[in-house]
N, CA, C and O atoms as a GROMACS GRO file, in nm:
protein
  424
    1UNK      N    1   0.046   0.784  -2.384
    1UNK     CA    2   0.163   0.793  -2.301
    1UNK      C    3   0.126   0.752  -2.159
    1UNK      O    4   0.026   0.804  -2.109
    2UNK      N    5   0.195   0.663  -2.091
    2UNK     CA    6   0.176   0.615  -1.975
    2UNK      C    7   0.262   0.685  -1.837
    2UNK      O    8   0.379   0.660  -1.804
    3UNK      N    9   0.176   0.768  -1.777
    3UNK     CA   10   0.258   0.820  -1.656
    3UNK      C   11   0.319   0.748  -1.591
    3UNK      O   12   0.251   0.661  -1.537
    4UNK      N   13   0.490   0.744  -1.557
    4UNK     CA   14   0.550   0.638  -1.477
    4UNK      C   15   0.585   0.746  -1.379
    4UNK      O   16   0.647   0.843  -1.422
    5UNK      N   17   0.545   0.737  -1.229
    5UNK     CA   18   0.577   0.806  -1.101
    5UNK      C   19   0.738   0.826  -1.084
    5UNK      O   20   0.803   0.928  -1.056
    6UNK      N   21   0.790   0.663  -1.119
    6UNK     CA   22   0.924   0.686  -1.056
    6UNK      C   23   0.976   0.739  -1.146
    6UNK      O   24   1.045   0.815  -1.079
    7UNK      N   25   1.015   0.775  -1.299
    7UNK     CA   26   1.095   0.823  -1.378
    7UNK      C   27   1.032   0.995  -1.327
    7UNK      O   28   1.113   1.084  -1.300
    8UNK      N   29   0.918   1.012  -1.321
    8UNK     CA   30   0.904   1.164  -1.267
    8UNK      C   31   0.940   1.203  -1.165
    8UNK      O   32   0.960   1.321  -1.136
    9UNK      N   33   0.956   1.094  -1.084
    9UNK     CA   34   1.023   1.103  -0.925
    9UNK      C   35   1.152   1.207  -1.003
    9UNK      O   36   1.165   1.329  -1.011
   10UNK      N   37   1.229   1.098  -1.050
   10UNK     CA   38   1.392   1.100  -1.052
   10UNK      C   39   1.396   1.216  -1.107
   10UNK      O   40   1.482   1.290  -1.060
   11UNK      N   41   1.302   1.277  -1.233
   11UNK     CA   42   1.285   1.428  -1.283
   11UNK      C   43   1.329   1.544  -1.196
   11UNK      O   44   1.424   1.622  -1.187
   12UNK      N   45   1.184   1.511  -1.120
   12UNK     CA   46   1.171   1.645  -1.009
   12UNK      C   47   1.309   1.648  -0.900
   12UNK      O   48   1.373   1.750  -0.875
   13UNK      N   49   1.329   1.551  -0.861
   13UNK     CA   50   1.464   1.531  -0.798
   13UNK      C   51   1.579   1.608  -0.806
   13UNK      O   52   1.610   1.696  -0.725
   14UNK      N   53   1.656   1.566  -0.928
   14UNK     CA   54   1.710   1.639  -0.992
   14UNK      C   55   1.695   1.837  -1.069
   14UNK      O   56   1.770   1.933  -1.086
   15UNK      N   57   1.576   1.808  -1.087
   15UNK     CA   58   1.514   1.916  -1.068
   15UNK      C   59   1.561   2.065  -0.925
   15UNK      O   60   1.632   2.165  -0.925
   16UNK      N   61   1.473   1.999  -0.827
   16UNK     CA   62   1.475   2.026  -0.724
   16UNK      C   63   1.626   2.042  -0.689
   16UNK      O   64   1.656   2.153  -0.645
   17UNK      N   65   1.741   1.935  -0.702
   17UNK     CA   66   1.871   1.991  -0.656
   17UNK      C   67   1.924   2.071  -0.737
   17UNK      O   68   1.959   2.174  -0.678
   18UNK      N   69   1.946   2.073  -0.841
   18UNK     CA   70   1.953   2.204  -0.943
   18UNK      C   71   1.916   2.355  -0.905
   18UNK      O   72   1.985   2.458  -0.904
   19UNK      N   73   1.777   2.330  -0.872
   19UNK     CA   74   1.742   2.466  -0.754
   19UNK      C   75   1.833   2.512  -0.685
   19UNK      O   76   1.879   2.626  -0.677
   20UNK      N   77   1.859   2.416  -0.635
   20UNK     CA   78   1.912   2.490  -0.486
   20UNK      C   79   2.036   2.484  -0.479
   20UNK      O   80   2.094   2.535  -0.383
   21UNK      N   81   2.115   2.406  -0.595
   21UNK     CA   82   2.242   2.472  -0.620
   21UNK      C   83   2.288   2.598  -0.695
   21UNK      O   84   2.398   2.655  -0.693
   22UNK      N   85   2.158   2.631  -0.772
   22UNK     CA   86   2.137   2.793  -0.837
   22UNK      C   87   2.086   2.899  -0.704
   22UNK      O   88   2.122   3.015  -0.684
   23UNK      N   89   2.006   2.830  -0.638
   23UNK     CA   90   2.002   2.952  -0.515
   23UNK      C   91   2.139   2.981  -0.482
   23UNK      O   92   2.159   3.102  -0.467
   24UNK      N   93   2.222   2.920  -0.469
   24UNK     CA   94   2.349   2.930  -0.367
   24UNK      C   95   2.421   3.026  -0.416
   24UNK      O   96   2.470   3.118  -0.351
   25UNK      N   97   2.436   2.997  -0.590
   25UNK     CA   98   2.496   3.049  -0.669
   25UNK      C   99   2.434   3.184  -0.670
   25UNK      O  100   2.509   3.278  -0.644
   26UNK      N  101   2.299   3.212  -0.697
   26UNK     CA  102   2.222   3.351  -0.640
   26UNK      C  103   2.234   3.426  -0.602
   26UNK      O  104   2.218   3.543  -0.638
   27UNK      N  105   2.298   3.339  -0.443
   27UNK     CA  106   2.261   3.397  -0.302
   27UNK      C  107   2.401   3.496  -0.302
   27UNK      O  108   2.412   3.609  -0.256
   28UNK      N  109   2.508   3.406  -0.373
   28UNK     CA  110   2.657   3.458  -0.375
   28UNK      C  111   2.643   3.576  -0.476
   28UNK      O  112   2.682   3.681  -0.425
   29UNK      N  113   2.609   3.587  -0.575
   29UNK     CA  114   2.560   3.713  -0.645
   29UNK      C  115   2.490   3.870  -0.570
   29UNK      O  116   2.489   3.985  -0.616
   30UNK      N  117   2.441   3.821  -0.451
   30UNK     CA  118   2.360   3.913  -0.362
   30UNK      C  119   2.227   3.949  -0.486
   30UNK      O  120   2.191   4.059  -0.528
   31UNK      N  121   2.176   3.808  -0.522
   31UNK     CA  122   2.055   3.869  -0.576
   31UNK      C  123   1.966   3.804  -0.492
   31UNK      O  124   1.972   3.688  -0.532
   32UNK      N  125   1.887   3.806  -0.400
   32UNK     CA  126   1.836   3.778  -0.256
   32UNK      C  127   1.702   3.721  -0.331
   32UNK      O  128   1.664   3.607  -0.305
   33UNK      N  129   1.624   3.811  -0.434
   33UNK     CA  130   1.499   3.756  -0.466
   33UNK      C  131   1.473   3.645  -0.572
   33UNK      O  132   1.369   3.580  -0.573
   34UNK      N  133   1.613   3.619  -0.697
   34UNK     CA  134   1.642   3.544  -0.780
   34UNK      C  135   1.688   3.402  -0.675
   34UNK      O  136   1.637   3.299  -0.718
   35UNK      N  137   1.755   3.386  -0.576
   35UNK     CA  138   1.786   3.316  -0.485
   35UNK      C  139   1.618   3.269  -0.405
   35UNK      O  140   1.592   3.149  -0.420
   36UNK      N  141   1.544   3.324  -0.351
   36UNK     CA  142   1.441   3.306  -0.287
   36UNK      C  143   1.344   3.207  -0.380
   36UNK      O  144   1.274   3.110  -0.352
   37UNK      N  145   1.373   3.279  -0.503
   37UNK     CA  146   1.274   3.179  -0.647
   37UNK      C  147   1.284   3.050  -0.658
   37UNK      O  148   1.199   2.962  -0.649
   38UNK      N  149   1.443   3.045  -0.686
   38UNK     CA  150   1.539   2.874  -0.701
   38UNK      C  151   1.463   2.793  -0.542
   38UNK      O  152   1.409   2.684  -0.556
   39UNK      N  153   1.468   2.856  -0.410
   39UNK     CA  154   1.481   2.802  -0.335
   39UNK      C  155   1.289   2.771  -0.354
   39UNK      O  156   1.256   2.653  -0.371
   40UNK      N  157   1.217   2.840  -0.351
   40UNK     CA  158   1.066   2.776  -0.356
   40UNK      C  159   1.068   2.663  -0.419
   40UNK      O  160   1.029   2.556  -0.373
   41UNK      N  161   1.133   2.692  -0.579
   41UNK     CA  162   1.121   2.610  -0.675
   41UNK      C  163   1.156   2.456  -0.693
   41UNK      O  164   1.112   2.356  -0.750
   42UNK      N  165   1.292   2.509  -0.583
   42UNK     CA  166   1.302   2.359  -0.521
   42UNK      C  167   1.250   2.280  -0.456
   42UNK      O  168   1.236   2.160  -0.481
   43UNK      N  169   1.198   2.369  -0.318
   43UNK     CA  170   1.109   2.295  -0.257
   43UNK      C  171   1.019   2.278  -0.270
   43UNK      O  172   0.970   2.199  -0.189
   44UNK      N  173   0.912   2.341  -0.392
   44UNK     CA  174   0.808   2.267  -0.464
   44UNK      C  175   0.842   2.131  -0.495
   44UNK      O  176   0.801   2.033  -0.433
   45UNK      N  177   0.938   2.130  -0.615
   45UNK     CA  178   0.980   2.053  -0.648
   45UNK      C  179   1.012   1.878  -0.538
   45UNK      O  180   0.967   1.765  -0.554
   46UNK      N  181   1.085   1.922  -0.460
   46UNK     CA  182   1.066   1.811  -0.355
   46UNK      C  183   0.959   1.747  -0.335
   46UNK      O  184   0.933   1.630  -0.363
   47UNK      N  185   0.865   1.868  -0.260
   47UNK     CA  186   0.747   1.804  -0.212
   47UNK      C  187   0.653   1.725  -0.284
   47UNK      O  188   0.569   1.647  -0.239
   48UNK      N  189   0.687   1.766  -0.437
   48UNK     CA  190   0.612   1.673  -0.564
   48UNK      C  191   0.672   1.556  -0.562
   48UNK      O  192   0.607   1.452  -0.558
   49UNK      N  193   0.828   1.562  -0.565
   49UNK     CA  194   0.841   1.433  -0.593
   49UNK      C  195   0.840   1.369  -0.425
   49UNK      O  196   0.914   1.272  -0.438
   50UNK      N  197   0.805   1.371  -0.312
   50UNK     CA  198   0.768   1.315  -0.212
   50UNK      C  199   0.647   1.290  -0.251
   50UNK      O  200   0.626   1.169  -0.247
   51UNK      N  201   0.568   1.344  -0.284
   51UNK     CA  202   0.406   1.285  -0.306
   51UNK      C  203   0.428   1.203  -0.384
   51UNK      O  204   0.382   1.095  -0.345
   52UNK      N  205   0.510   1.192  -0.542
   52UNK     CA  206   0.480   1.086  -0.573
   52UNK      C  207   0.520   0.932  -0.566
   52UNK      O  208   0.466   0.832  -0.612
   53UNK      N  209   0.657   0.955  -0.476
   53UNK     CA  210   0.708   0.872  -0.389
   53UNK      C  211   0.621   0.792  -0.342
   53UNK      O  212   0.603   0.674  -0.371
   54UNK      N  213   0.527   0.904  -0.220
   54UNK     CA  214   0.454   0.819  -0.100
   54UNK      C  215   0.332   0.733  -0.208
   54UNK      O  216   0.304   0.614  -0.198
   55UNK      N  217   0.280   0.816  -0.294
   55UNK     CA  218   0.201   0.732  -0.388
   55UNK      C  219   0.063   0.706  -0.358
   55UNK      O  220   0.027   0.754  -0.250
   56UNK      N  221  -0.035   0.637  -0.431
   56UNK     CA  222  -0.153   0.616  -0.415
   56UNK      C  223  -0.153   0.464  -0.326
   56UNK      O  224  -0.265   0.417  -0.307
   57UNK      N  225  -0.047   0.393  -0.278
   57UNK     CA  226  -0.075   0.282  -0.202
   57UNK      C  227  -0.133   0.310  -0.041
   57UNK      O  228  -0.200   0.239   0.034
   58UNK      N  229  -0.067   0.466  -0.025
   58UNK     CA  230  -0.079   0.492   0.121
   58UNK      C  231  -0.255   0.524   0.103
   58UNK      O  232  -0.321   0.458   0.183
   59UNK      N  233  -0.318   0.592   0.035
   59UNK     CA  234  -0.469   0.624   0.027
   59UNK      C  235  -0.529   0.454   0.003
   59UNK      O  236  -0.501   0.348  -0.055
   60UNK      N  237  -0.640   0.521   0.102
   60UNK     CA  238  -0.770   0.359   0.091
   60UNK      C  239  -0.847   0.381  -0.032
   60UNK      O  240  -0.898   0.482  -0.079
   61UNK      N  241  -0.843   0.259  -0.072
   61UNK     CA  242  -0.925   0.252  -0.165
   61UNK      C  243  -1.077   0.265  -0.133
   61UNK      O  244  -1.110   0.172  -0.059
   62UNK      N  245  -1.180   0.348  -0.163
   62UNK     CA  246  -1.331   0.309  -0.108
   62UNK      C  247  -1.364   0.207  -0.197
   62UNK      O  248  -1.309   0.174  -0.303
   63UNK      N  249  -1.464   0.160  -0.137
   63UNK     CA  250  -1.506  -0.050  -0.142
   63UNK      C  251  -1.569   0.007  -0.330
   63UNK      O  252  -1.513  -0.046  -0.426
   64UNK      N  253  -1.655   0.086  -0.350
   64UNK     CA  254  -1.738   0.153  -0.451
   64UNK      C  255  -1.568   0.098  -0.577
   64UNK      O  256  -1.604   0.038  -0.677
   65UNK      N  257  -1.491   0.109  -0.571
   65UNK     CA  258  -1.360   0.147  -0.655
   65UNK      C  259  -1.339  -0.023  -0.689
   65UNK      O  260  -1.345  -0.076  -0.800
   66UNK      N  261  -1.319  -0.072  -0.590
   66UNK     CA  262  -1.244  -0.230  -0.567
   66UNK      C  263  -1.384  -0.286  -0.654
   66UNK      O  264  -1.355  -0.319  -0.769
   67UNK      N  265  -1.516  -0.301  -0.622
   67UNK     CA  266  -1.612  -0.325  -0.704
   67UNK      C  267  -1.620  -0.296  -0.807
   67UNK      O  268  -1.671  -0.391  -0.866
   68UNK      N  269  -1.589  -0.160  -0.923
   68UNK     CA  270  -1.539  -0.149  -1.004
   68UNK      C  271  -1.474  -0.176  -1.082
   68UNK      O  272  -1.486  -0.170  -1.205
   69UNK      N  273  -1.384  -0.214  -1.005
   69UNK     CA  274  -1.189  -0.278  -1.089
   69UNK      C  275  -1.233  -0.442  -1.062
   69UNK      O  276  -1.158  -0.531  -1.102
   70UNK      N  277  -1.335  -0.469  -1.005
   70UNK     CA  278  -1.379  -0.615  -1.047
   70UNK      C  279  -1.454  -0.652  -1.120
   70UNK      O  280  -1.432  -0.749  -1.193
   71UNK      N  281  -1.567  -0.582  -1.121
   71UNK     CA  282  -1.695  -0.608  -1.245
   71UNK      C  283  -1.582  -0.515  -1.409
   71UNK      O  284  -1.624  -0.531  -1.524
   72UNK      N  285  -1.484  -0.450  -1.389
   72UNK     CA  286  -1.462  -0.480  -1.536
   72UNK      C  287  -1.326  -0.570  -1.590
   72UNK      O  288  -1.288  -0.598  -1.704
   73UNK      N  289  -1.267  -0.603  -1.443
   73UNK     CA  290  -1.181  -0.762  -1.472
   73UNK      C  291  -1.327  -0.875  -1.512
   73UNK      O  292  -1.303  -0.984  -1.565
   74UNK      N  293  -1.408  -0.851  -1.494
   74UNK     CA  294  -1.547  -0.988  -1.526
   74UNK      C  295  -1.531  -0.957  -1.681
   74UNK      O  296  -1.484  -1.038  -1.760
   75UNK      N  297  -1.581  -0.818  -1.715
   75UNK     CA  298  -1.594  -0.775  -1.830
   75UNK      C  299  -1.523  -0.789  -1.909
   75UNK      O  300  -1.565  -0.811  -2.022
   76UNK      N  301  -1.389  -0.782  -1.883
   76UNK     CA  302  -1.262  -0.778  -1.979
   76UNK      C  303  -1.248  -0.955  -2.024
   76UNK      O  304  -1.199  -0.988  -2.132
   77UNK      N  305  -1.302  -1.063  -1.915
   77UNK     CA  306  -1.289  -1.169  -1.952
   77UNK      C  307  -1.403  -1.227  -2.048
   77UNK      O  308  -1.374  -1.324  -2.118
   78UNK      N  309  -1.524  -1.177  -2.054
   78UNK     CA  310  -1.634  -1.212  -2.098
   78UNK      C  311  -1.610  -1.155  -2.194
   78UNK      O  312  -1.576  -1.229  -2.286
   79UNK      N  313  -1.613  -1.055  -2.214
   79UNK     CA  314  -1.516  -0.977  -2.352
   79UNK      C  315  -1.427  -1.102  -2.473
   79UNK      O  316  -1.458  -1.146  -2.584
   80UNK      N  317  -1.321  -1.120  -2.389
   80UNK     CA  318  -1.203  -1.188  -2.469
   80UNK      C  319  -1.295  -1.354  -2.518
   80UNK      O  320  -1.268  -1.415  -2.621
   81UNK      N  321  -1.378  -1.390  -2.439
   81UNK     CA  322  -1.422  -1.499  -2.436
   81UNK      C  323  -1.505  -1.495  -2.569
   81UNK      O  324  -1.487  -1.587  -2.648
   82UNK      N  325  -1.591  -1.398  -2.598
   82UNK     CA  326  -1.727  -1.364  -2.653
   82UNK      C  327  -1.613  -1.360  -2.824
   82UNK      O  328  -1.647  -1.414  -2.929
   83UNK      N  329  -1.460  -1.267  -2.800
   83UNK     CA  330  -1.415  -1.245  -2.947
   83UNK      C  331  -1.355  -1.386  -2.959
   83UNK      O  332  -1.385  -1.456  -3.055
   84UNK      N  333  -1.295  -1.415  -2.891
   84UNK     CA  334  -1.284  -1.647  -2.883
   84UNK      C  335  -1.341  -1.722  -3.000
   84UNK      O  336  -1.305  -1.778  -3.103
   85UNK      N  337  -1.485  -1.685  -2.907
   85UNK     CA  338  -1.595  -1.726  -2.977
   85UNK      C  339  -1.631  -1.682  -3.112
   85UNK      O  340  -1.661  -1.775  -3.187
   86UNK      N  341  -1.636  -1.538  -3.174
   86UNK     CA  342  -1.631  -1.484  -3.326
   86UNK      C  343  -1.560  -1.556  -3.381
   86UNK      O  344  -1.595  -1.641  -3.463
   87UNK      N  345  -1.409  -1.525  -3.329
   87UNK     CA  346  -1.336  -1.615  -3.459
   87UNK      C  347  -1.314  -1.748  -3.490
   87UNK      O  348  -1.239  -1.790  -3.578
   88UNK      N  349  -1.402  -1.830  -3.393
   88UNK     CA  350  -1.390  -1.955  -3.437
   88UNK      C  351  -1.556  -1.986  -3.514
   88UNK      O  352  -1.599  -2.094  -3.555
   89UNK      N  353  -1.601  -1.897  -3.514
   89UNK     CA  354  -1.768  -1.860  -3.584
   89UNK      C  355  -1.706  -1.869  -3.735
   89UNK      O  356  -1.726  -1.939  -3.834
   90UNK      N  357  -1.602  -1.740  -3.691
   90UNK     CA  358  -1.548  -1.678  -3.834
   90UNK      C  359  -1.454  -1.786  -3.947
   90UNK      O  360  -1.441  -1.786  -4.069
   91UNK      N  361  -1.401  -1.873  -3.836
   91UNK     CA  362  -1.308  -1.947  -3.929
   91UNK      C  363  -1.400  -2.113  -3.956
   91UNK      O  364  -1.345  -2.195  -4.029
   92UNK      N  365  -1.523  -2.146  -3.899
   92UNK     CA  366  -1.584  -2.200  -3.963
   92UNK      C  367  -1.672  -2.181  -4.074
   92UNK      O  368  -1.667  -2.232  -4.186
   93UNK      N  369  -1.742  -2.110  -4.033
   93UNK     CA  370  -1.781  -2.031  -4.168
   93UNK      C  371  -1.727  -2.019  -4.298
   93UNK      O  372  -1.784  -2.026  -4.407
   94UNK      N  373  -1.590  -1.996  -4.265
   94UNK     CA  374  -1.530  -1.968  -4.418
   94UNK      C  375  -1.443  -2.134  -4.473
   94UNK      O  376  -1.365  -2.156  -4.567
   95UNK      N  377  -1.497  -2.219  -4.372
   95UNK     CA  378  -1.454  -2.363  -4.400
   95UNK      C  379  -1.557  -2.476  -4.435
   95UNK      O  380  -1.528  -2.592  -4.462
   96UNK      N  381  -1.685  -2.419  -4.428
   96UNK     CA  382  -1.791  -2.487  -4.491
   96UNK      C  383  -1.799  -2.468  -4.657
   96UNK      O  384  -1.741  -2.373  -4.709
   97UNK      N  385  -1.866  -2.554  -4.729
   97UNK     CA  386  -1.872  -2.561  -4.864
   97UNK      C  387  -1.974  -2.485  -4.871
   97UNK      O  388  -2.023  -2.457  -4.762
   98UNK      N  389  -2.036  -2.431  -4.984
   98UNK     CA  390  -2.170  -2.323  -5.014
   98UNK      C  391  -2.249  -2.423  -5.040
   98UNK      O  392  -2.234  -2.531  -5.097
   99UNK      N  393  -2.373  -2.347  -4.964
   99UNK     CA  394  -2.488  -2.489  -4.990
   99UNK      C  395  -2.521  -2.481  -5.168
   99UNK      O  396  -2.490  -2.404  -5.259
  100UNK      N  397  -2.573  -2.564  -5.159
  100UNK     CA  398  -2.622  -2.568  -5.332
  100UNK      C  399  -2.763  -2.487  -5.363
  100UNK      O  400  -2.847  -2.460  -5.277
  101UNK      N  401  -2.769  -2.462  -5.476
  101UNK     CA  402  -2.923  -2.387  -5.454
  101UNK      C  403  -2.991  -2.492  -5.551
  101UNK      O  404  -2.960  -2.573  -5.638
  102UNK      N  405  -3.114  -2.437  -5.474
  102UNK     CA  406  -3.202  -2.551  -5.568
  102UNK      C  407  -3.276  -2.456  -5.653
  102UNK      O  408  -3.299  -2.342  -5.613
  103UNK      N  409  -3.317  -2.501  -5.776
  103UNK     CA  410  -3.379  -2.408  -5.891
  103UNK      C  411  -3.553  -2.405  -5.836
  103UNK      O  412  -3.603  -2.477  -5.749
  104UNK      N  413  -3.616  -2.304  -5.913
  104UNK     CA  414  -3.769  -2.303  -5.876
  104UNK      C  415  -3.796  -2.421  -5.921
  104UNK      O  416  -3.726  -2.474  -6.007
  105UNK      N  417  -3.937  -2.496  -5.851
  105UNK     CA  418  -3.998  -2.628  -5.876
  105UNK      C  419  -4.048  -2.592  -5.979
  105UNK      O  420  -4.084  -2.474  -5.988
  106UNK      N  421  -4.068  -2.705  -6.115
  106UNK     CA  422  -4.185  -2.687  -6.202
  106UNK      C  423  -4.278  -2.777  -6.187
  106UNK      O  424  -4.381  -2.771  -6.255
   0.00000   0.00000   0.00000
């Protein structure tokens, strides 16, 4: 399963206003501490989906990372190159004739 930020964005969002239209509703109940819950919960909620808003573009990458995500873009190509290479191993191979055998000398 692939984490997508923005569909969790839109989650917590919604989320989060839900809160705080149940605090209100709460608050009108005079249940003060059931109201106080919704309202954290929301603004948890916010602040998650602000983080994942702001995202990993705003953080630097250290150089150690970018070197990384390059030596295994090398890899991933030397890789694809190397299985290239098998199956055209593989599909000659199975396009040659069988050598002949030769019987013991007498």
């Amino acid at each position: 399963m692939i984490f997508k930020p923005k569909t969790w964005q839109a989650i917590l969002l919604v989320f989060a206003a839900g809160n705080l239209v149940a605090a209100g509703f709460a608050a009108s109940a005079s249940e003060g501490r059931h109201a106080v819950m919704h309202i954290v919960l929301g603004g948890a909620s916010g602040l998650w989906a602000w983080w994942l808003r702001r995202g990993p573009e705003l953080a630097p990458q250290p150089p150690e990372l970018e070197a990384l995500q390059a030596e295994v873009s090398s890899l991933r190509r030397e890789l694809t190159e190397m299985q290239e290479r098998l199956d055209f191993t593989e599909r000659m191979l199975a396009q040659r004739p069988q050598p002949r055998q030769v019987g013991p000398e007498r």
